[in-house]
Backbone bond lengths (Angstrom), bond angles and torsions (degrees), N, CA, C in turn:
res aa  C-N    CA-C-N  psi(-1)  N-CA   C-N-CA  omega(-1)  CA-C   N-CA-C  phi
1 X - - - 1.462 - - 1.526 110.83 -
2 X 1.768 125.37 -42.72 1.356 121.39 -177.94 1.705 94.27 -60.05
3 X 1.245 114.48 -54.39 1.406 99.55 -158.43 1.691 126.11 -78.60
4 X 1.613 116.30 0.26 1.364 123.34 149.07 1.492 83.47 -67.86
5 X 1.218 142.10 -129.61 1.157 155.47 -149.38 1.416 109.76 2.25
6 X 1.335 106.88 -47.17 1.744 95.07 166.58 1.480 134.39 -56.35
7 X 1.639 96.40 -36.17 1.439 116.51 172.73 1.715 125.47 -65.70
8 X 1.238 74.17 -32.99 2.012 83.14 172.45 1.365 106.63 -71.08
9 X 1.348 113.33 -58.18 1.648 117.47 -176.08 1.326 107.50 -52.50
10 X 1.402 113.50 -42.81 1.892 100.37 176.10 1.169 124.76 -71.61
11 X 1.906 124.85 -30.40 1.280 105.83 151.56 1.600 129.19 -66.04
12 X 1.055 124.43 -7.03 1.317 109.82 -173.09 1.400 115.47 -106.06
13 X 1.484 112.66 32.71 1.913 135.61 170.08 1.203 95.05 -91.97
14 X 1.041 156.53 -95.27 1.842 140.60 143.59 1.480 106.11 26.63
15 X 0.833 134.01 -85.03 1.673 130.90 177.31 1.581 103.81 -65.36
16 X 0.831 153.56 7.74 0.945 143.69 177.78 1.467 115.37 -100.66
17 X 1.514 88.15 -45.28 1.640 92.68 178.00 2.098 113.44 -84.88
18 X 0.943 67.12 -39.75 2.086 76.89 146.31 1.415 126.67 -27.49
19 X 1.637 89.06 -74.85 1.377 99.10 175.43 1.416 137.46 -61.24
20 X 1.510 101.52 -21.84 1.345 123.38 -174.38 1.537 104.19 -83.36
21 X 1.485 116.94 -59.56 1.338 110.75 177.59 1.795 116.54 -55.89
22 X 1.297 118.58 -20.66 1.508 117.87 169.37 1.135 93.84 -52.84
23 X 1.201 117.26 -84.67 1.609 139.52 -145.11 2.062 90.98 -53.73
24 X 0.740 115.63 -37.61 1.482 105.22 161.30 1.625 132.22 -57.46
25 X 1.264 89.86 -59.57 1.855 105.65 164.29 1.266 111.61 -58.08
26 X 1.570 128.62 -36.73 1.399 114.51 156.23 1.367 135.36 -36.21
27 X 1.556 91.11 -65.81 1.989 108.78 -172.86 1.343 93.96 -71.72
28 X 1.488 135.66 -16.73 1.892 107.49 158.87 1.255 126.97 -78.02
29 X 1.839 104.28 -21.86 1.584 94.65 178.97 1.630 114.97 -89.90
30 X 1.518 115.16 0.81 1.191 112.62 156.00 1.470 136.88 -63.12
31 X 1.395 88.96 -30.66 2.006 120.69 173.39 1.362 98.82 -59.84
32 X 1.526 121.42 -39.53 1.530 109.55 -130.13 2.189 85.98 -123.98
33 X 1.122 91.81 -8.18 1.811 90.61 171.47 1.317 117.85 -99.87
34 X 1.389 116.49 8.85 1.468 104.38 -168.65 1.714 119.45 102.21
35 X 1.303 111.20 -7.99 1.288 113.35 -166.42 1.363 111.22 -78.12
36 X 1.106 133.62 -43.38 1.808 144.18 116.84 1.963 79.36 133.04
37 X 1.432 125.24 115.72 1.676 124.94 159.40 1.579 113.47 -65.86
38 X 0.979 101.21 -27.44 1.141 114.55 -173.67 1.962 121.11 -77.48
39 X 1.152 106.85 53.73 1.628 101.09 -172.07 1.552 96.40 -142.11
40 X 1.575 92.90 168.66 1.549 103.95 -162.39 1.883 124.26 -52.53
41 X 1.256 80.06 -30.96 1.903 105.78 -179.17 1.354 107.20 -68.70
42 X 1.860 116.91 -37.90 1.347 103.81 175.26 1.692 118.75 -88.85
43 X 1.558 102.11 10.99 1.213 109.02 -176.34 1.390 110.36 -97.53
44 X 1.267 124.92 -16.10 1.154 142.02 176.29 1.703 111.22 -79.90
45 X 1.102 110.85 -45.32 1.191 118.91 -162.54 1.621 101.05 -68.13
46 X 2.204 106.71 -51.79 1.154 83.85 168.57 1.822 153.37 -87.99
47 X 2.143 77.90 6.78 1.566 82.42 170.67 1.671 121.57 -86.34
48 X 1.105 111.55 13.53 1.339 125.89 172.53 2.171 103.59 -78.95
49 X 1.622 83.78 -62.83 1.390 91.57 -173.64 1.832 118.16 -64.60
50 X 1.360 112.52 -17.69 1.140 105.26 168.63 1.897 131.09 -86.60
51 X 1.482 103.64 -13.53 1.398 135.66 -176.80 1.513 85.50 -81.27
52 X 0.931 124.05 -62.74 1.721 120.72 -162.62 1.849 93.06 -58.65
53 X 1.348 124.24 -53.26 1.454 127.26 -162.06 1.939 107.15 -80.54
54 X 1.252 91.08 5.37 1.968 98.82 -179.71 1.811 87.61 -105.16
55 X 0.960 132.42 -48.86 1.396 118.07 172.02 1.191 127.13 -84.19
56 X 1.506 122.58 -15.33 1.520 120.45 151.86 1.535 104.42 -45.77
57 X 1.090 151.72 -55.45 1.182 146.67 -117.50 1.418 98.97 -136.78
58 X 1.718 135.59 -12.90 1.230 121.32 -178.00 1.827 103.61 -120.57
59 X 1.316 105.36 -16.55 2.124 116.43 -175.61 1.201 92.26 -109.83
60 X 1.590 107.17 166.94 1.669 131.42 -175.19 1.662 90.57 -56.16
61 X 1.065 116.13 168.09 1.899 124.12 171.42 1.511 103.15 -95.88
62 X 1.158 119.64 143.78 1.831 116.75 172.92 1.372 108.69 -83.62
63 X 0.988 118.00 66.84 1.444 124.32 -176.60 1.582 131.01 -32.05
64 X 1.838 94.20 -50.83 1.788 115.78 171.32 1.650 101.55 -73.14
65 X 1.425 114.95 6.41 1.480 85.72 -176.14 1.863 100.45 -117.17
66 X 1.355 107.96 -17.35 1.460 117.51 153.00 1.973 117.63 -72.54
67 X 1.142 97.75 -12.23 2.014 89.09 -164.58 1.725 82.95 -106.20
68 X 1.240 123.25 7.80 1.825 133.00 168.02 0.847 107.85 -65.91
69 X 2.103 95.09 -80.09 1.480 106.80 -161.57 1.352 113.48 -71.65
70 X 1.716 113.38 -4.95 1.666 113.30 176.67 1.475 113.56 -71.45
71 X 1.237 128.70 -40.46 1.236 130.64 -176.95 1.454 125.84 -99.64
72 X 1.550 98.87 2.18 1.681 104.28 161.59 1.382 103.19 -101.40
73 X 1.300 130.13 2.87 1.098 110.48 -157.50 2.379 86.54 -106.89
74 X 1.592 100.30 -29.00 1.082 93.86 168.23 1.375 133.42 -74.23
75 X 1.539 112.21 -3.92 1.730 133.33 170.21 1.568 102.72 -80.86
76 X 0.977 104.68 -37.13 1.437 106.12 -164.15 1.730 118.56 -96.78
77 X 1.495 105.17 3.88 1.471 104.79 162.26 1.659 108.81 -114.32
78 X 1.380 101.71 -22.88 1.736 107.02 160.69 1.651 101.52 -66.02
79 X 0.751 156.28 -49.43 1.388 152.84 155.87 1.775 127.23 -9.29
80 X 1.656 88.78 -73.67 0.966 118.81 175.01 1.918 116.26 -67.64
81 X 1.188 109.58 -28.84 1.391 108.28 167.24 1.321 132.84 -105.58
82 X 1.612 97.02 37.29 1.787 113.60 175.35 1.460 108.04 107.92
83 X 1.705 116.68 -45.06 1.386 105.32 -160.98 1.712 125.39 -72.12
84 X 1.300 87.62 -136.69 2.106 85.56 -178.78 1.234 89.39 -148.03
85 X 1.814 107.82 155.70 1.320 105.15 165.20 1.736 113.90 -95.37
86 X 1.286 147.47 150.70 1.309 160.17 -171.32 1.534 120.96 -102.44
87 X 1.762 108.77 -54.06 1.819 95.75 177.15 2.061 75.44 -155.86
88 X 1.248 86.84 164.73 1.637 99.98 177.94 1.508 106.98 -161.84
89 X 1.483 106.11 98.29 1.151 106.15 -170.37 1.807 115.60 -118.39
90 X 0.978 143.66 145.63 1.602 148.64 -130.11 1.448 99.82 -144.30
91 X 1.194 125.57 149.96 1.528 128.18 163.72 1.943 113.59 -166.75
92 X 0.971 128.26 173.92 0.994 131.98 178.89 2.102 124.39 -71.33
93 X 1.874 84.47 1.54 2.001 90.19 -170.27 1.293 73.94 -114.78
94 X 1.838 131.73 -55.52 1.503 100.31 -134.92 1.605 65.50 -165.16
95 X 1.493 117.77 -160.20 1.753 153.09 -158.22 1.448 92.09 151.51
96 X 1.894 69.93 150.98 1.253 84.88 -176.80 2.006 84.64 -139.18
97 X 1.528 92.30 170.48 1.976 93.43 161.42 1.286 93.07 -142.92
98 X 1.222 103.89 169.02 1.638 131.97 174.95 1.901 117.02 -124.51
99 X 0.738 104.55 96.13 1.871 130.12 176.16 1.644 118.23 -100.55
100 X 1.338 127.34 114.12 1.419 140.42 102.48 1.268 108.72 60.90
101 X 1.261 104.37 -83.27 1.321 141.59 -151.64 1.891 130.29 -118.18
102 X 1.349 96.26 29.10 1.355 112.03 -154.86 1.968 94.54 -53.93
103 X 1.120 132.56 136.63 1.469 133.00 169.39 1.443 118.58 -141.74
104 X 1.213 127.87 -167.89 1.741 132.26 171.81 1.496 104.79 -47.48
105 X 1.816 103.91 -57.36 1.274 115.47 -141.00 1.516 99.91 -82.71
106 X 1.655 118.45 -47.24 1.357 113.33 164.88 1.511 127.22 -70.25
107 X 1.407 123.83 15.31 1.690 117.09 152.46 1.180 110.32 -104.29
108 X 1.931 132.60 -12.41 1.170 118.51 149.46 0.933 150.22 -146.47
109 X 1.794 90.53 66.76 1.640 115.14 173.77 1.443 108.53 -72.69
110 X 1.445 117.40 -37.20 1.862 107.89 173.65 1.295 109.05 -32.05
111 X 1.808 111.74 -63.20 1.238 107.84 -159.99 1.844 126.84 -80.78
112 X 1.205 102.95 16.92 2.085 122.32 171.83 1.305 112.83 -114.67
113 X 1.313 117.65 -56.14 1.650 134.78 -177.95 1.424 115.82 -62.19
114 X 0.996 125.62 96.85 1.179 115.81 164.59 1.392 127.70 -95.55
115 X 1.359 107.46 115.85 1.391 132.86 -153.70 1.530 107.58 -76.93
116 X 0.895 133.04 -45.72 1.849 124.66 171.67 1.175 87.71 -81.08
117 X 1.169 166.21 -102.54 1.250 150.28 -117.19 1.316 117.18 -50.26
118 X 1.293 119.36 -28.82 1.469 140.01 -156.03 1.811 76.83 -109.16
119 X 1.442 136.66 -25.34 1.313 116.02 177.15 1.261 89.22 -79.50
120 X 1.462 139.68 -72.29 1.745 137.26 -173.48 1.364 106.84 -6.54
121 X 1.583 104.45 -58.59 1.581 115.59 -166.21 1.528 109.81 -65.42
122 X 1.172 114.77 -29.45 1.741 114.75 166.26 0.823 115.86 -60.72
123 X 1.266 119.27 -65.84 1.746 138.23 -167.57 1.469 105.33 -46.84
124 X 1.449 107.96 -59.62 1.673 110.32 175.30 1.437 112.98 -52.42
125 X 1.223 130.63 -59.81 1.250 110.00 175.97 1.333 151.79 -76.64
126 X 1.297 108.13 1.47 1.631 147.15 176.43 1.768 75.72 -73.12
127 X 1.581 110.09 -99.29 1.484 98.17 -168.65 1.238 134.34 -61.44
128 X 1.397 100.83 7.24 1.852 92.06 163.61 1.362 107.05 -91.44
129 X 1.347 114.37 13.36 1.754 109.63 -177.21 1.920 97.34 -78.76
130 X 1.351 95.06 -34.31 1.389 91.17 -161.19 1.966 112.82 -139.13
131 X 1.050 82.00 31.29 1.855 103.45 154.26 1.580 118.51 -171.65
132 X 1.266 132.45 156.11 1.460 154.29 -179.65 1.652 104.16 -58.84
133 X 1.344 116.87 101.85 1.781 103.34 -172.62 1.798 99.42 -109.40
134 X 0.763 109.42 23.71 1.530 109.21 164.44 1.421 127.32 -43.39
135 X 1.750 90.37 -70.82 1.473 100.98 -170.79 1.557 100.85 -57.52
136 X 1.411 117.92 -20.99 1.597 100.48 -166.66 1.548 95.93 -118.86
137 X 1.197 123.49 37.02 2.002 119.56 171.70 1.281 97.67 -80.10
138 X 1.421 141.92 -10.03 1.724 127.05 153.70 1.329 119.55 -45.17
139 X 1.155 99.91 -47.81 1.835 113.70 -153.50 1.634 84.73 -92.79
140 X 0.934 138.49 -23.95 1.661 130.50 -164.10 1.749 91.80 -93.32
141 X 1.428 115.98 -44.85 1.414 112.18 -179.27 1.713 114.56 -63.13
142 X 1.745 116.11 -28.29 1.425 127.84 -178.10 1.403 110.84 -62.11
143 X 1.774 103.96 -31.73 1.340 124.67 -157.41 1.617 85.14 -67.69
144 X 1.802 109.54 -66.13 1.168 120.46 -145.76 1.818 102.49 -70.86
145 X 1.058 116.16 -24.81 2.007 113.83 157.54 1.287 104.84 -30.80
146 X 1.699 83.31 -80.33 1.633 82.65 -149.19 1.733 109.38 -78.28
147 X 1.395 140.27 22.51 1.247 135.32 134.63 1.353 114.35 -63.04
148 X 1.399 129.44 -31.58 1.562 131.05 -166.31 1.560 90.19 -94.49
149 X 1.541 130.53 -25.93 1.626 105.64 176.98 1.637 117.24 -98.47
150 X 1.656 114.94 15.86 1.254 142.54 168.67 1.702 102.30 -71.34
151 X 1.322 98.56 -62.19 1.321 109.60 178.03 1.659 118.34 -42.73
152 X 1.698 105.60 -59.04 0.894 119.12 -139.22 2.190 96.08 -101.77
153 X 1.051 130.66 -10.77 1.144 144.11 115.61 1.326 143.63 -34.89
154 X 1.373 115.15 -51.96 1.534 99.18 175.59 2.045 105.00 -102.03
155 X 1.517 116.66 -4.80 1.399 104.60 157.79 1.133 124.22 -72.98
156 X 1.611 115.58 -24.65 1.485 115.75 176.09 1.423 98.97 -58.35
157 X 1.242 118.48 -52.19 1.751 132.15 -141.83 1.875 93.77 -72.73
158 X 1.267 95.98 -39.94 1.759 97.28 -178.46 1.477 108.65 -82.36
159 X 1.144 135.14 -48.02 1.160 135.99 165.51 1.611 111.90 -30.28
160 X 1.445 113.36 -64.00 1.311 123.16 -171.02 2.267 112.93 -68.71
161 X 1.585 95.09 -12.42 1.462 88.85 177.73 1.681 103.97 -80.35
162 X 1.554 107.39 -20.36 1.612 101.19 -149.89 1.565 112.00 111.54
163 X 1.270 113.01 119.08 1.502 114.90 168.67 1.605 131.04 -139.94
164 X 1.215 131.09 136.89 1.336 129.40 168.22 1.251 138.15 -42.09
165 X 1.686 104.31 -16.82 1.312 105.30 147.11 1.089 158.31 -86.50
166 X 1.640 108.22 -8.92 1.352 142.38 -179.30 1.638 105.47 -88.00
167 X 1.434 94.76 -27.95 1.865 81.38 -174.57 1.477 108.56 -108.12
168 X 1.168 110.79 -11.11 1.909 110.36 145.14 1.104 117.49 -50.11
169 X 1.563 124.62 -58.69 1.301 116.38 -166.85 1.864 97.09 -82.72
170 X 1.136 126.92 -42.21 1.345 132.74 -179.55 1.824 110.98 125.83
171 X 1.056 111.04 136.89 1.276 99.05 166.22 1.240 153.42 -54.77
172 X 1.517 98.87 -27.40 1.281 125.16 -178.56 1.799 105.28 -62.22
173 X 1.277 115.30 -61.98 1.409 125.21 -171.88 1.479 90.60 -78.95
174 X 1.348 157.12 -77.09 1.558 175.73 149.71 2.001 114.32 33.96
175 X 1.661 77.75 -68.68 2.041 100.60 155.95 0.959 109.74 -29.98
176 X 1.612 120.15 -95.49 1.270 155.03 -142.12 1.735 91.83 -56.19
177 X 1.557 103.89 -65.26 1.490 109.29 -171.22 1.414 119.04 -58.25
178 X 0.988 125.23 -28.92 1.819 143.63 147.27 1.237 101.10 -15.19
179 X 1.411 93.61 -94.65 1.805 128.92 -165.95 1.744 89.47 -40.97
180 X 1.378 109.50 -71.48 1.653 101.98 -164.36 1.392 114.38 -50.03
181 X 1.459 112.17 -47.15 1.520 104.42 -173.61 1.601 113.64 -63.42
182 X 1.347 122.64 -47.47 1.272 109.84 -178.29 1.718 121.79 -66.42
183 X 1.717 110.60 -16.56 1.542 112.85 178.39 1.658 95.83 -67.63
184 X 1.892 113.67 -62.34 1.175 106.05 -177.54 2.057 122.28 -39.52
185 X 0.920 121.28 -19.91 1.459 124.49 -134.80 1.911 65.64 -113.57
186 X 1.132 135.82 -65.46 1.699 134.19 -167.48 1.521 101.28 -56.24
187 X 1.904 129.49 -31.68 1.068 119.48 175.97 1.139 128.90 -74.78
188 X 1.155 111.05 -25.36 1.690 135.51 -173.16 1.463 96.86 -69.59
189 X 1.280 119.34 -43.71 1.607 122.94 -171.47 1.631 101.30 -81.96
190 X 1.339 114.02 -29.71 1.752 98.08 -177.02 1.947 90.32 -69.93
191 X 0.936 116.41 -48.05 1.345 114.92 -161.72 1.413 120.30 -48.13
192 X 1.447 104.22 -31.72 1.371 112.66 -171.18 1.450 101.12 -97.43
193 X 1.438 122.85 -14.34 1.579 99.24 160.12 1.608 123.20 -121.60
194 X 1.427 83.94 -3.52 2.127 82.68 174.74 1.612 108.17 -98.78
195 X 1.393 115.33 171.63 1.656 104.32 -164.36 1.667 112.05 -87.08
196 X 1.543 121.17 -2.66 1.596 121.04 158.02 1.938 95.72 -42.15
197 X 1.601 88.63 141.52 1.594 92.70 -177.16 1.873 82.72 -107.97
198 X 1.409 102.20 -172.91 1.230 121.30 -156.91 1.853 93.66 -90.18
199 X 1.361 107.15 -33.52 1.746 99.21 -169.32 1.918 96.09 -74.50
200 X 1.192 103.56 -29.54 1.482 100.47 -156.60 1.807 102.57 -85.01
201 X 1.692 104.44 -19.49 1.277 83.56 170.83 1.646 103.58 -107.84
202 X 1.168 128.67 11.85 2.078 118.67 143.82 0.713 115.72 -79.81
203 X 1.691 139.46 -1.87 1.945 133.97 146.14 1.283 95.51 -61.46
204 X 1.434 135.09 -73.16 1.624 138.80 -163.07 1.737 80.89 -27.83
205 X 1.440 99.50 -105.77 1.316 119.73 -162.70 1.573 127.33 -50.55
206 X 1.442 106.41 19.25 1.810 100.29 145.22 1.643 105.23 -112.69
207 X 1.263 114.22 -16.12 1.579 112.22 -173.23 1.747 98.11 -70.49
208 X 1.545 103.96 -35.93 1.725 99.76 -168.49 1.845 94.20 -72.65
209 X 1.274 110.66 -37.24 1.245 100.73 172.45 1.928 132.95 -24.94
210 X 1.530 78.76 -70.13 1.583 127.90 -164.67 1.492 97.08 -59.06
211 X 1.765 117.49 -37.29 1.615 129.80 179.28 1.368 99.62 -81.65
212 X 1.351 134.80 -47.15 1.300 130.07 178.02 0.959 130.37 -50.18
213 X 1.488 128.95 -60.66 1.611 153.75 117.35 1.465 99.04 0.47
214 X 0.856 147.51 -89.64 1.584 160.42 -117.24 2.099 91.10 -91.13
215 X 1.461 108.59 -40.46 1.499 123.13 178.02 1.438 112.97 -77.82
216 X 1.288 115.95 -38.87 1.598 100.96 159.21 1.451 127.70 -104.38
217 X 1.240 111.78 26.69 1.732 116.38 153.20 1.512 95.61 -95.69
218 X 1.013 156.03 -50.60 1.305 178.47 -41.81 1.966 96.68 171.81
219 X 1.213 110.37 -36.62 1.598 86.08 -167.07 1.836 92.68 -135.37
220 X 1.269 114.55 -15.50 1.283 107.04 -170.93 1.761 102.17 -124.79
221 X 1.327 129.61 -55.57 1.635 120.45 -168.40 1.322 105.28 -81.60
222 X 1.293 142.44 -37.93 1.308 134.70 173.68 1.220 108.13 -71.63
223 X 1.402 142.67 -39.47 1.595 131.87 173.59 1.422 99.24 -49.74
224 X 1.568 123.24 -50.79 1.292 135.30 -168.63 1.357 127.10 -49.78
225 X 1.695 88.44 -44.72 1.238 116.70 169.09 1.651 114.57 -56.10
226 X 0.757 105.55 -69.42 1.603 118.68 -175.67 1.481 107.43 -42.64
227 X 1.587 111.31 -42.70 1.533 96.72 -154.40 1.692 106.58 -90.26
228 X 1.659 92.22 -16.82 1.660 103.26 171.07 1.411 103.31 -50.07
229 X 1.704 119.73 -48.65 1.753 114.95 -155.44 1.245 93.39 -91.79
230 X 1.109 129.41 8.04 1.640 116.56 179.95 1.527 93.49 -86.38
231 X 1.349 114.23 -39.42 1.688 107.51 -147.26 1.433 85.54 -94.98
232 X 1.450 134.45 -10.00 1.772 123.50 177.91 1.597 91.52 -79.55
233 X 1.472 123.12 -37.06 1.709 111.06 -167.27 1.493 98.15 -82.99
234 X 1.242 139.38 -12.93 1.349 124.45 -178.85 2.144 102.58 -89.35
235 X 1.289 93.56 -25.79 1.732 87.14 -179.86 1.248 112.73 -90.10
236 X 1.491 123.69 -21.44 1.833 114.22 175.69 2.091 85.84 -78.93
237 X 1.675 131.74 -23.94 1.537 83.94 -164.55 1.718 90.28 -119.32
């Protein structure tokens, strides 16, 4: 089982980098259709996300409020994928929960999901049911930064100490599935607010595929190939 798992994770560096070069080709054809990066809303958003990453790095870290959304966030995709939760217990070092349904995706949804951000996104629309959020979509977009550089800060920061979830699932496969889910999850969001539609950017990203793929048969498994059958026909004669 570790060593499929390795094998999966190495094919799925190919999609990964896939995904990434989409999500690039996106935010230019947003540049380049009229969609304009450059406006107050995206200025907000990233002065949210950079305000959140100036006090990551200069104030104490809220530790209980990351070791929260980490272990609700692992209840809450065991949830969502049939199981039950069992005990969920919290402390000032670590929590832990106990689930049902333990799998890939529920030991590392902490590290893709970002769990307040995805609360922002509630919150905003709950009260836009029943007040005018205009005047204040600055401060709701500032909000929604710096929840996405919450995320994207203290998974780096845990990732980079070492974690129990990464070496359950393994590193090898663990990475890869990271990287993709959060690229997929950043494309999904250009899509839904820049004017690339969703079919035109799943052409991008099987063609970058299809070029990626096509570049390492091309420079690495067929050279590989070759020199493997050279050296089996020189040792059977």
């Amino acid at each position: 089982m570790r060593f499929l798992r390795a094998l999966l994770g190495i094919l799925l560096w190919p999609c990964c980098v896939a995904v990434l070069w989409t999500l690039l080709t996106a935010l230019g054809w947003a540049q380049a259709q009229g969609g304009g990066l450059a406006t107050w809303e995206n200025a907000a958003l990233a002065g949210g996300f950079l305000a959140w990453m100036l006090l990551f790095l200069v104030f104490p870290r809220p530790m209980r409020s990351y070791i929260l959304a980490h272990e609700l966030t692992h209840a809450l995709w065991a949830l969502a994928m049939g199981g039950r939760v069992k005990r969920l217990r919290l402390n000032s070092q670590g929590g832990s929960v106990e689930v049902s349904n333990g799998n890939v995706l529920v030991t590392l949804a902490p590290y893709f999901f970002p769990f307040y951000t995805w609360g922002v996104l509630a919150a905003w629309g709950l009260t836009g049911l029943f007040s005018d959020q205009t005047p204040y979509r600055y401060i709701w977009l500032a909000v929604l930064g710096a929840s996405w550089s919450f995320h994207v800060t203290f998974t780096i920061s845990a990732l980079a100490g070492g974690q129990p979830d990464v070496r359950q699932v393994g590193s090898w496969l663990a990475y890869p599935l990271i990287i993709l889910a959060n690229g997929i999850g950043l494309l999904l969001w250009v899509v839904a607010v820049f004017p690339p539609t969703l079919g035109q950017t799943g052409d991008a990203l099987w063609q970058h595929l299809f070029l990626i793929l096509g570049w390492l048969w091309a420079k690495l498994l067929q050279p590989v190939g070759d020199w493997s059958a050279g050296l089996l026909y020189s040792w059977i004669n």
